[in-house]
N, C-alpha and C positions, 0 to 999 in steps of 0.2 A: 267479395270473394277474390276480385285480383289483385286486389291487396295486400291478401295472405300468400297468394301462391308468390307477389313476386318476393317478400321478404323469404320463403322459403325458399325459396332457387338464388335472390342473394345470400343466402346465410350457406349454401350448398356450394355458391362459388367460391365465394370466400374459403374455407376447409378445402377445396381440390386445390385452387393458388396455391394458401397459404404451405399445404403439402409437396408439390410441384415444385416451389420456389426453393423449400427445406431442402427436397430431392436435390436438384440443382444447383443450390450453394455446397451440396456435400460432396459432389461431383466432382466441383470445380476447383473446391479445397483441398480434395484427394488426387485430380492432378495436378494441382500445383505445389502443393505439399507445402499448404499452408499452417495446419495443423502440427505440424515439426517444427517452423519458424516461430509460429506462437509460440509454441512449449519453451523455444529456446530463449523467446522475449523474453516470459514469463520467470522462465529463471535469471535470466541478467538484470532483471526488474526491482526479485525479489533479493537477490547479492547486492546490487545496489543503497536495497535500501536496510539490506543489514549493515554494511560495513556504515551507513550514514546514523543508525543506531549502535553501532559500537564507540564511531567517532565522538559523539554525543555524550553517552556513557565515559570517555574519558575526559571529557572536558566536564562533567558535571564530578566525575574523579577531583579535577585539579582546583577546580572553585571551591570547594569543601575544603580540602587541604590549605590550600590560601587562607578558608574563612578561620579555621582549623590554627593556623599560626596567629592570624593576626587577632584572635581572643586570650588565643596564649602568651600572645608578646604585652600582651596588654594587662594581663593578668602580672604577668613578671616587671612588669614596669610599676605596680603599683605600691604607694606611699612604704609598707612592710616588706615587699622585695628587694627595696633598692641596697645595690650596694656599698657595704660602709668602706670609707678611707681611710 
């Protein structure tokens, strides 16, 4: 039987910490005005990583176009394109 009782008064501590702790981290985040700084991380974060997916999208723009010419030039280069003198 005290067995059971200590799992239950572990399991009972556990839930007041884990509560306590919650309380306390929100406390401290609310004076510190951590919660503000995050948000502002989170946007520099997220700007970040759009502008590094727009860069991307233009550089996959310019590969195409590249790929783009050089089937075309190759196409115009061929035996029936070339030009007569």
């Amino acid at each position: 039987m005290a067995g059971v009782g200590e799992l239950i008064a572990s399991a009972v501590v556990k839930q007041v910490v884990g509560k306590l702790s919650t309380a306390i981290w929100d406390a401290i985040a609310t004076q510190l005005k951590l919660k503000e700084d995050l948000g502002g991380l989170h946007n520099k974060l997220s700007a970040s990583w759009m502008r590094r997916l727009k860069d991307a999208a233009y550089d996959l723009e310019d590969m195409l176009m590249d790929f783009e010419c050089q089937t075309s030039c190759k196409n115009d280069n061929s035996p029936g394109n070339m030009p007569i003198k």
